[in-house]
PyMOL commands that place a pseudoatom at each C-alpha (Angstrom):
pseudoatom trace, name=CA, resn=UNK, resi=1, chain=A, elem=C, hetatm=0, pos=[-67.548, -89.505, 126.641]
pseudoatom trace, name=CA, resn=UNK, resi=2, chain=A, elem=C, hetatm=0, pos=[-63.881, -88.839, 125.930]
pseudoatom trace, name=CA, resn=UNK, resi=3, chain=A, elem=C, hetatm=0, pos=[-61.730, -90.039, 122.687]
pseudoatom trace, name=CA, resn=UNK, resi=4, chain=A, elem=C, hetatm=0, pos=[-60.371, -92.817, 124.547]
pseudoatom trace, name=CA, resn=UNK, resi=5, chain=A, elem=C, hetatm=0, pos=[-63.972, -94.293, 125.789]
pseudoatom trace, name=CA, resn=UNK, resi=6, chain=A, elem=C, hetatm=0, pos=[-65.210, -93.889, 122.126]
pseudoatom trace, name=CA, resn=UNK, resi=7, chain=A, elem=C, hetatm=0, pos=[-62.983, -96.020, 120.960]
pseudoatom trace, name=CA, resn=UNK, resi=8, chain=A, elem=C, hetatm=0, pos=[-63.102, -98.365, 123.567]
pseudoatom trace, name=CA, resn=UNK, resi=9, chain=A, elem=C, hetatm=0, pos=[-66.592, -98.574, 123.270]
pseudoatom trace, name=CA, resn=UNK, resi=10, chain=A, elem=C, hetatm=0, pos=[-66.463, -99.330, 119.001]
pseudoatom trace, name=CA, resn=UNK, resi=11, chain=A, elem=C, hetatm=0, pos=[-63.679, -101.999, 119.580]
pseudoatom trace, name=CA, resn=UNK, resi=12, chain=A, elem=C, hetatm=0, pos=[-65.498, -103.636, 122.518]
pseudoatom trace, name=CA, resn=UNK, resi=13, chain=A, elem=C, hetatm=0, pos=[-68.865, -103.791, 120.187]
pseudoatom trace, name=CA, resn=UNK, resi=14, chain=A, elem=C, hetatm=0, pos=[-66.719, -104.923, 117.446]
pseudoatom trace, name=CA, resn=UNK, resi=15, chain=A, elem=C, hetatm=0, pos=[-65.368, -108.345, 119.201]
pseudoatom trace, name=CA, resn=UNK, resi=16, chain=A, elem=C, hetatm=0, pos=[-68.891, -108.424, 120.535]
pseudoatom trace, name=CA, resn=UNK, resi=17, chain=A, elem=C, hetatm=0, pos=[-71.189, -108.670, 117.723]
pseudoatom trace, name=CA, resn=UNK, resi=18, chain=A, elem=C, hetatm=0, pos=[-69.107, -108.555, 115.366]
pseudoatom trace, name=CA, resn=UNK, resi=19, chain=A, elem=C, hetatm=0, pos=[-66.436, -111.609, 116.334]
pseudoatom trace, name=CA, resn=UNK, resi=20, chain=A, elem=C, hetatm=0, pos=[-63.939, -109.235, 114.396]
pseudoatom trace, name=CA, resn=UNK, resi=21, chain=A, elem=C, hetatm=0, pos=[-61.537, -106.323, 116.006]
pseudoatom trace, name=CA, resn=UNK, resi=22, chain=A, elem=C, hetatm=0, pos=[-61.164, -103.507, 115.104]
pseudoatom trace, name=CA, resn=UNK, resi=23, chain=A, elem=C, hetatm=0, pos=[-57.959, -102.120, 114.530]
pseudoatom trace, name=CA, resn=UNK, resi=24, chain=A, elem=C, hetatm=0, pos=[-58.436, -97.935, 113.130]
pseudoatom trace, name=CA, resn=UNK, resi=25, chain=A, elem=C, hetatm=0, pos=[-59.493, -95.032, 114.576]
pseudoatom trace, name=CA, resn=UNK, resi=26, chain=A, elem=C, hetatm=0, pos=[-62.872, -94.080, 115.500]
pseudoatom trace, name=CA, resn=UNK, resi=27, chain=A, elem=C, hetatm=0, pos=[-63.474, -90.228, 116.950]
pseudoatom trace, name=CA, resn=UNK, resi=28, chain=A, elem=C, hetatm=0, pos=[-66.124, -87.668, 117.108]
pseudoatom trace, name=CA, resn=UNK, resi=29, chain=A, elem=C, hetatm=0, pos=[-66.936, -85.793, 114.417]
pseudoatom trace, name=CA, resn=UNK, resi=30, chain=A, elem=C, hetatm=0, pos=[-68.259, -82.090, 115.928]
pseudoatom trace, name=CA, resn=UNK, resi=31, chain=A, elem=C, hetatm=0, pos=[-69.040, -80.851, 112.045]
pseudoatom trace, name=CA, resn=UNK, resi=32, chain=A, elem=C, hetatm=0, pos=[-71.357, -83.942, 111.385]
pseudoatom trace, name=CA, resn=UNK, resi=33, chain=A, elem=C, hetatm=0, pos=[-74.854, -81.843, 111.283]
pseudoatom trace, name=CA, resn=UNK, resi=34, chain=A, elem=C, hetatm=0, pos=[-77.342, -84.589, 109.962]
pseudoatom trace, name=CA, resn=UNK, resi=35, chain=A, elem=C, hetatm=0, pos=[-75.741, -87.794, 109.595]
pseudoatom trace, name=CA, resn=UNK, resi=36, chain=A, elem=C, hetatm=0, pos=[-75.066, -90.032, 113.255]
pseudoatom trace, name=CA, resn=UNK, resi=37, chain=A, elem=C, hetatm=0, pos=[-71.698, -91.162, 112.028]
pseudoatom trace, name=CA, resn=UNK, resi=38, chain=A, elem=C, hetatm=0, pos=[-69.638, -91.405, 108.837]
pseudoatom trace, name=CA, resn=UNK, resi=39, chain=A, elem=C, hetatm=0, pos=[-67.541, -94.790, 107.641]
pseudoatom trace, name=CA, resn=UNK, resi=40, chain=A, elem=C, hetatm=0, pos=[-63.843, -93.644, 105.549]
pseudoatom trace, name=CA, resn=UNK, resi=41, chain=A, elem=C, hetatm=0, pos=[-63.708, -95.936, 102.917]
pseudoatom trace, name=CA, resn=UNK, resi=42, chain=A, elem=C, hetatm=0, pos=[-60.170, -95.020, 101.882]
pseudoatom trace, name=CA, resn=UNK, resi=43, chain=A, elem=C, hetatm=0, pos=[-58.776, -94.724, 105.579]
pseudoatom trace, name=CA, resn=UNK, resi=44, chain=A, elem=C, hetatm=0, pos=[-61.379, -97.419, 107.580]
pseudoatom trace, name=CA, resn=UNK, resi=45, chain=A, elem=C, hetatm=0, pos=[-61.863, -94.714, 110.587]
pseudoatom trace, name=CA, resn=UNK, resi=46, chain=A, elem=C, hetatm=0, pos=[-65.570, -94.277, 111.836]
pseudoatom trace, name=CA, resn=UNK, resi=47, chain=A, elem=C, hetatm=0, pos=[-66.509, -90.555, 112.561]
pseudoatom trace, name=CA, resn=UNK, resi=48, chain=A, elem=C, hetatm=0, pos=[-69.254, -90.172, 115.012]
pseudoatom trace, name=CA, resn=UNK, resi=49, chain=A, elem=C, hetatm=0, pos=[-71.841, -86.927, 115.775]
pseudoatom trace, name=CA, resn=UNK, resi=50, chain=A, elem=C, hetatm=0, pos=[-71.346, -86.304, 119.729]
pseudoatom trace, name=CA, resn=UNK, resi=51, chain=A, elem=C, hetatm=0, pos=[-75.305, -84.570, 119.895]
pseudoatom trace, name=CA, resn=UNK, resi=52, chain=A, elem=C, hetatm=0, pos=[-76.377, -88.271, 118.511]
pseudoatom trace, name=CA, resn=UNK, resi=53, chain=A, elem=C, hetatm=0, pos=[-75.191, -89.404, 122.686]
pseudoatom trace, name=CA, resn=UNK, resi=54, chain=A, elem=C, hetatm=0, pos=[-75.800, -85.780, 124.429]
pseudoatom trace, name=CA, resn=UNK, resi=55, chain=A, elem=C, hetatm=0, pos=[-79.537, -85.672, 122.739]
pseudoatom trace, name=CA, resn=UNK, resi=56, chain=A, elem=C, hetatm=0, pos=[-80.555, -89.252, 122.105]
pseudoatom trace, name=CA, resn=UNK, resi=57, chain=A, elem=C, hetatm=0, pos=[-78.815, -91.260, 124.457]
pseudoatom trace, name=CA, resn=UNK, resi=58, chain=A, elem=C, hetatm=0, pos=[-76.413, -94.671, 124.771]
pseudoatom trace, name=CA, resn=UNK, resi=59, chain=A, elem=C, hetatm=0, pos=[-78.952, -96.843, 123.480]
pseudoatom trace, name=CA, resn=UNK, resi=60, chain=A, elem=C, hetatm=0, pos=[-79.263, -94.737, 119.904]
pseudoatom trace, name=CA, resn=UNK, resi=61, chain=A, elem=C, hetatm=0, pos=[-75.743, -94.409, 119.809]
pseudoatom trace, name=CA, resn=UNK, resi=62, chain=A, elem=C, hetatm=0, pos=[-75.150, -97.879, 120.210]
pseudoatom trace, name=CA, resn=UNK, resi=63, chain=A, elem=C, hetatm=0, pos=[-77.331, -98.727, 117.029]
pseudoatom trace, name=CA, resn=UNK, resi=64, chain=A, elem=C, hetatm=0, pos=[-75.393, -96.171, 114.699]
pseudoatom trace, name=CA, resn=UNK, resi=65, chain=A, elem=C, hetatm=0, pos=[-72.101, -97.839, 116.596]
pseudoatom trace, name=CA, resn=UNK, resi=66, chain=A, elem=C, hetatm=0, pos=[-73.354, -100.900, 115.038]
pseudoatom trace, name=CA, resn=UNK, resi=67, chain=A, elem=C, hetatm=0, pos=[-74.068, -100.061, 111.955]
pseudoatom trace, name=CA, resn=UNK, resi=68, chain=A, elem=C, hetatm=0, pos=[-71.116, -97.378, 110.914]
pseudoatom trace, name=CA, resn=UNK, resi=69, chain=A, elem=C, hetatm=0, pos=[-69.025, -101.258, 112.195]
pseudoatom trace, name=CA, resn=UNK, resi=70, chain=A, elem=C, hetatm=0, pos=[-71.480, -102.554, 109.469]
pseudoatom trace, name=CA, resn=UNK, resi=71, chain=A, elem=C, hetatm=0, pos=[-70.064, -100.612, 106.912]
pseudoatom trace, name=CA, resn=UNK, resi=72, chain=A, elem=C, hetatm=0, pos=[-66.573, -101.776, 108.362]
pseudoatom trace, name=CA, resn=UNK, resi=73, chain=A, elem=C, hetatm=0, pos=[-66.347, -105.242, 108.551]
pseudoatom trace, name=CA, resn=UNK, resi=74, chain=A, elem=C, hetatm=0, pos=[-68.532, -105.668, 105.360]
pseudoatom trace, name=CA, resn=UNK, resi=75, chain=A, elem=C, hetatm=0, pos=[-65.952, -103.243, 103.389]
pseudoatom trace, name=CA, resn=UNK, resi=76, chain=A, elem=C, hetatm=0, pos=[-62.645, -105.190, 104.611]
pseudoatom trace, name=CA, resn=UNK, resi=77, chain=A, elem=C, hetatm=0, pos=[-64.218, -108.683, 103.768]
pseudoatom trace, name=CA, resn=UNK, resi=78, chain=A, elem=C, hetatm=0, pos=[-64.895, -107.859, 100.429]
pseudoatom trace, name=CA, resn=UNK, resi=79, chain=A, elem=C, hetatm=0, pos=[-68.992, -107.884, 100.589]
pseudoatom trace, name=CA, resn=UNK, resi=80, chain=A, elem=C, hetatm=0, pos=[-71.690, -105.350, 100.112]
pseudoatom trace, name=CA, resn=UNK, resi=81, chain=A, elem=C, hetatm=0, pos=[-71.026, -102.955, 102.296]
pseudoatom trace, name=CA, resn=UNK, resi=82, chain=A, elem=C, hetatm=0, pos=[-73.468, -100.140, 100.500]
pseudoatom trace, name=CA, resn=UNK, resi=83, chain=A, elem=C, hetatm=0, pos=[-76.814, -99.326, 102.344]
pseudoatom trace, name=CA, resn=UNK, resi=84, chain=A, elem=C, hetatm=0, pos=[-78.660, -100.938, 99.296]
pseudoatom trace, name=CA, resn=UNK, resi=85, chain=A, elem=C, hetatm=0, pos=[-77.066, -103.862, 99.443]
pseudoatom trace, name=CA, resn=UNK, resi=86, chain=A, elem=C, hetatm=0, pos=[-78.266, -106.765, 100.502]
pseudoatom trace, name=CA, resn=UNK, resi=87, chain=A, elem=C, hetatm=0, pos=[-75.342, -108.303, 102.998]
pseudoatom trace, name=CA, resn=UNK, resi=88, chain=A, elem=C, hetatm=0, pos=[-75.631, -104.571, 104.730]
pseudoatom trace, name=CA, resn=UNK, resi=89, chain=A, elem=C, hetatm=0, pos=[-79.290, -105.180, 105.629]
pseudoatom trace, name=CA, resn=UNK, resi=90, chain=A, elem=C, hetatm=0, pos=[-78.504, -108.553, 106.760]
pseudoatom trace, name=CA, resn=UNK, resi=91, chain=A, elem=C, hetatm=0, pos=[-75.857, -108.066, 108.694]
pseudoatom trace, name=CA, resn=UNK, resi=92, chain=A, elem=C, hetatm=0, pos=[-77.163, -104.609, 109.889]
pseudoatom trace, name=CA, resn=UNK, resi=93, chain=A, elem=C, hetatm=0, pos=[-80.318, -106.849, 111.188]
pseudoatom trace, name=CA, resn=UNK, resi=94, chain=A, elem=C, hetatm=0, pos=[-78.515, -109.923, 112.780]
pseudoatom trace, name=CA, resn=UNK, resi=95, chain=A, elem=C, hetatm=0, pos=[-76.428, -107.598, 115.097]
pseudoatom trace, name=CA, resn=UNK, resi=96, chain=A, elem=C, hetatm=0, pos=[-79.319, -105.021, 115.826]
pseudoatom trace, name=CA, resn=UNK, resi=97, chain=A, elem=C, hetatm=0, pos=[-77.984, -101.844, 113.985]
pseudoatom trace, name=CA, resn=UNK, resi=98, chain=A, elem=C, hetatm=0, pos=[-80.122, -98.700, 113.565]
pseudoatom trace, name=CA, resn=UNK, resi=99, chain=A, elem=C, hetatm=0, pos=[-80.958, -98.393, 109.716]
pseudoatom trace, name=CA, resn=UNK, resi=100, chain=A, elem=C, hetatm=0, pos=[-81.902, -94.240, 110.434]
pseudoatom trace, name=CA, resn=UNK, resi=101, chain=A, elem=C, hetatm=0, pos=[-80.506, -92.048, 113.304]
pseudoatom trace, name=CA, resn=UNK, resi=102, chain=A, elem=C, hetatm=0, pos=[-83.320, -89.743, 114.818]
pseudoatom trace, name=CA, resn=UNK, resi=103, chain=A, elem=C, hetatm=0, pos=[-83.773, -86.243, 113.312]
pseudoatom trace, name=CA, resn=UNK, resi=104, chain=A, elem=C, hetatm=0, pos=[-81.399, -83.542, 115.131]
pseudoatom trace, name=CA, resn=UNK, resi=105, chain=A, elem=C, hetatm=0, pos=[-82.966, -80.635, 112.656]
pseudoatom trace, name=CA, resn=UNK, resi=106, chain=A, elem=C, hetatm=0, pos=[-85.490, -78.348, 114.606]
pseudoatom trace, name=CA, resn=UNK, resi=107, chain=A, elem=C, hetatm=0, pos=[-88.923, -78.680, 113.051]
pseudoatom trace, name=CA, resn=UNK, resi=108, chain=A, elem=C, hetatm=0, pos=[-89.734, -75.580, 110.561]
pseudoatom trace, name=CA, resn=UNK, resi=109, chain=A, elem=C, hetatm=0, pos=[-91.837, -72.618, 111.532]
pseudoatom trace, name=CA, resn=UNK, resi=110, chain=A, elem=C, hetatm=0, pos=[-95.378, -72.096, 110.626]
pseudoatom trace, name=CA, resn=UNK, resi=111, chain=A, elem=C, hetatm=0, pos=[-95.978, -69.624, 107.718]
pseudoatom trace, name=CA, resn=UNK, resi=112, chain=A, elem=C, hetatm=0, pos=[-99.041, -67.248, 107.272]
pseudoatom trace, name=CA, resn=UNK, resi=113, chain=A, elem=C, hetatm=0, pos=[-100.898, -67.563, 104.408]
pseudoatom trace, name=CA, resn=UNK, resi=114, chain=A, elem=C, hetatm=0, pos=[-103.387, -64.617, 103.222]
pseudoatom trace, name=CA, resn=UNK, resi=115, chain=A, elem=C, hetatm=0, pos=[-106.462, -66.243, 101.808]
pseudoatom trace, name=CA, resn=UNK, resi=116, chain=A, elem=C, hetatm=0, pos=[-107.972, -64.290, 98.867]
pseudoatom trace, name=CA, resn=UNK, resi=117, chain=A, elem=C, hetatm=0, pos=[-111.761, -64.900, 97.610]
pseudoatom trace, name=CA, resn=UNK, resi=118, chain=A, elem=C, hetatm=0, pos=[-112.927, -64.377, 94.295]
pseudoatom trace, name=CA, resn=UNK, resi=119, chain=A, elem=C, hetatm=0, pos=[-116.315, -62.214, 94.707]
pseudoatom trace, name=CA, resn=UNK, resi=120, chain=A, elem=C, hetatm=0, pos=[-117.850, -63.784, 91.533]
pseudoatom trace, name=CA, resn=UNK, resi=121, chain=A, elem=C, hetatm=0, pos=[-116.722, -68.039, 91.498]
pseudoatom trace, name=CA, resn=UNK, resi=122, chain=A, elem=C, hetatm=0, pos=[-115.307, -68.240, 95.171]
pseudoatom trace, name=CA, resn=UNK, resi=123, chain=A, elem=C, hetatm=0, pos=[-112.379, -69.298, 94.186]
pseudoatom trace, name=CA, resn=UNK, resi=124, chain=A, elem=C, hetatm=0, pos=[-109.742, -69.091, 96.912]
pseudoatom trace, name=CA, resn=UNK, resi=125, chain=A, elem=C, hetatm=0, pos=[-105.879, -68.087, 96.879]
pseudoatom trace, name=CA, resn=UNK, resi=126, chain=A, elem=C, hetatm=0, pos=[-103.706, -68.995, 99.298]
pseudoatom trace, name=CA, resn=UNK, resi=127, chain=A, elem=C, hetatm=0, pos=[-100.487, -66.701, 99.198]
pseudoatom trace, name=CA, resn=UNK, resi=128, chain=A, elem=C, hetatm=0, pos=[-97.602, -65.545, 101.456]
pseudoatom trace, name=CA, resn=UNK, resi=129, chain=A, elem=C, hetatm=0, pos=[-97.547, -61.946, 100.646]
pseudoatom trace, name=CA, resn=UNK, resi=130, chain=A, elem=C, hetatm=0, pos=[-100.651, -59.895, 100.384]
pseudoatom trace, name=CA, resn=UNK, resi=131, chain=A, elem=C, hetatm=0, pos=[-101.182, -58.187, 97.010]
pseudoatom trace, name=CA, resn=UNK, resi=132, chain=A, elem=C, hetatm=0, pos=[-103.647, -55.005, 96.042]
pseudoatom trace, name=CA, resn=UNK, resi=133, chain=A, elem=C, hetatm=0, pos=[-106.878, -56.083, 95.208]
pseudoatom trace, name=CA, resn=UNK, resi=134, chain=A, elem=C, hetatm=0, pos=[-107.816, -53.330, 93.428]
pseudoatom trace, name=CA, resn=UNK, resi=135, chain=A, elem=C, hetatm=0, pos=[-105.014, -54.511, 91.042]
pseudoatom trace, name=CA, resn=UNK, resi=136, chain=A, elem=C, hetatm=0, pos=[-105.577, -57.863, 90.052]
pseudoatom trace, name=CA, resn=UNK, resi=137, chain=A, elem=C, hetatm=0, pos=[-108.521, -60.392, 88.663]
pseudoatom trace, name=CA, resn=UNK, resi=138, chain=A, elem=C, hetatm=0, pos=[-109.441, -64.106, 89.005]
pseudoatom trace, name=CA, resn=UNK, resi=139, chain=A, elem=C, hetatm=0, pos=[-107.816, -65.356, 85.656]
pseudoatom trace, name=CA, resn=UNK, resi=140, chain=A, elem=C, hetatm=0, pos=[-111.221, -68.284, 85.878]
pseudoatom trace, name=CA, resn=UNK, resi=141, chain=A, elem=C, hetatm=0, pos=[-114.109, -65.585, 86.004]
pseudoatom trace, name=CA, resn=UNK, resi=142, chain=A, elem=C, hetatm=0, pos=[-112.231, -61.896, 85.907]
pseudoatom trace, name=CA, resn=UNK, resi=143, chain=A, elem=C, hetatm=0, pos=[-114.141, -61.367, 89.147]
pseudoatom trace, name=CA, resn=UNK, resi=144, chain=A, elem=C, hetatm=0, pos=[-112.243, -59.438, 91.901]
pseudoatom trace, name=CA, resn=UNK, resi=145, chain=A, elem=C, hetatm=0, pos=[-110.710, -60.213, 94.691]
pseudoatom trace, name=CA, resn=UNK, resi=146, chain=A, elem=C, hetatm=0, pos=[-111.778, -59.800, 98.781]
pseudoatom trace, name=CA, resn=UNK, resi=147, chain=A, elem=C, hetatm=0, pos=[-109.207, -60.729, 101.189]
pseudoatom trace, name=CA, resn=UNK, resi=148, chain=A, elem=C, hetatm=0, pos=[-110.614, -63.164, 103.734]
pseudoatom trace, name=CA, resn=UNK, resi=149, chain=A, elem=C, hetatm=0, pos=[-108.717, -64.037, 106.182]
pseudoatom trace, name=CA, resn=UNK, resi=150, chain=A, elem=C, hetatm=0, pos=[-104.819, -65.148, 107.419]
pseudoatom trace, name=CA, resn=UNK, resi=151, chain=A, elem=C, hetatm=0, pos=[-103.945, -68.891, 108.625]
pseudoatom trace, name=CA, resn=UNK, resi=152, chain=A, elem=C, hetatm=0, pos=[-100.504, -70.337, 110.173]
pseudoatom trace, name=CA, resn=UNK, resi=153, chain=A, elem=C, hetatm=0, pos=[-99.471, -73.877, 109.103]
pseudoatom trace, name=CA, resn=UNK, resi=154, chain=A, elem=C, hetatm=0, pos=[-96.370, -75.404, 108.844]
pseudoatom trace, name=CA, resn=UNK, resi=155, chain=A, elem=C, hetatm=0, pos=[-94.502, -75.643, 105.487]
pseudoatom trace, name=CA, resn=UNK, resi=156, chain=A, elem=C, hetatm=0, pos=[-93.341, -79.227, 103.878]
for i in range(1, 156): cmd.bond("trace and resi %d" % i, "trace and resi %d" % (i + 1))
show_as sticks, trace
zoom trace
């Protein structure tokens, strides 16, 4: 989608749903990273995160479309145009805006975690690094330590 289309496309869903125009500049944004689009108070231009269309599709970039224009028409009328605030959830829901854009961020790597076993209470230790046995004691019994075993999961 071109410059041109994009704004085409927010001032067509503006007289739409809206019943407003609008009348500034809306572009894409290529440094957005994990927002879908961005609303300039001071200016009124909408920024917009291309990968929301290439990944996602017309149909989720519609909804942030909609609700950036949210932020918009709320701000120039003199309402709530804050994401707490209740004519922004209204409004947001009578035109069929997306409250959240999808994730773009790749989901994080498993870790491996060496699991330690006290010999004496069987108390286990999960830890990222291995560390000498020989070295250290179970601060509940003062029993050594065995290592037992390694396991991936993911990290939140």
């Amino acid at each position: 989608m071109s410059a041109e289309e994009l704004q085409q496309l927010v001032e067509e869903v503006s007289l739409t749903y809206f019943n407003a125009p609008f009348q500034h500049q809306a572009i894409f944004n290529q440094r957005l990273k994990t927002t879908g689009g961005r609303y300039h108070f001071a200016t009124h231009h909408l920024d917009f995160n291309p990968k929301i269309l290439e990944v996602f599709g017309e149909e989720e970039f519609l909804g942030v479309v909609k609700h950036e224009l949210c932020h918009y028409h709320l701000h120039l009328s003199g309402k709530g145009y804050r994401h707490r605030d209740r004519d922004f959830k209204e409004l947001l829901k009578q035109v069929g805006g997306s409250r959240f854009v999808q994730s773009l961020r790749e989901p994080k790597p498993e870790k491996t975690y060496w699991i330690y076993e006290c010999k004496k209470c069987q108390q286990k230790l999960y830890r990222q690094r291995r560390f000498n046995t020989s070295r250290y004691i179970c601060a509940k019994c003062k029993g050594s330590f065995q290592l037992m075993t390694t396991e991936k999961t993911t990290v939140e």
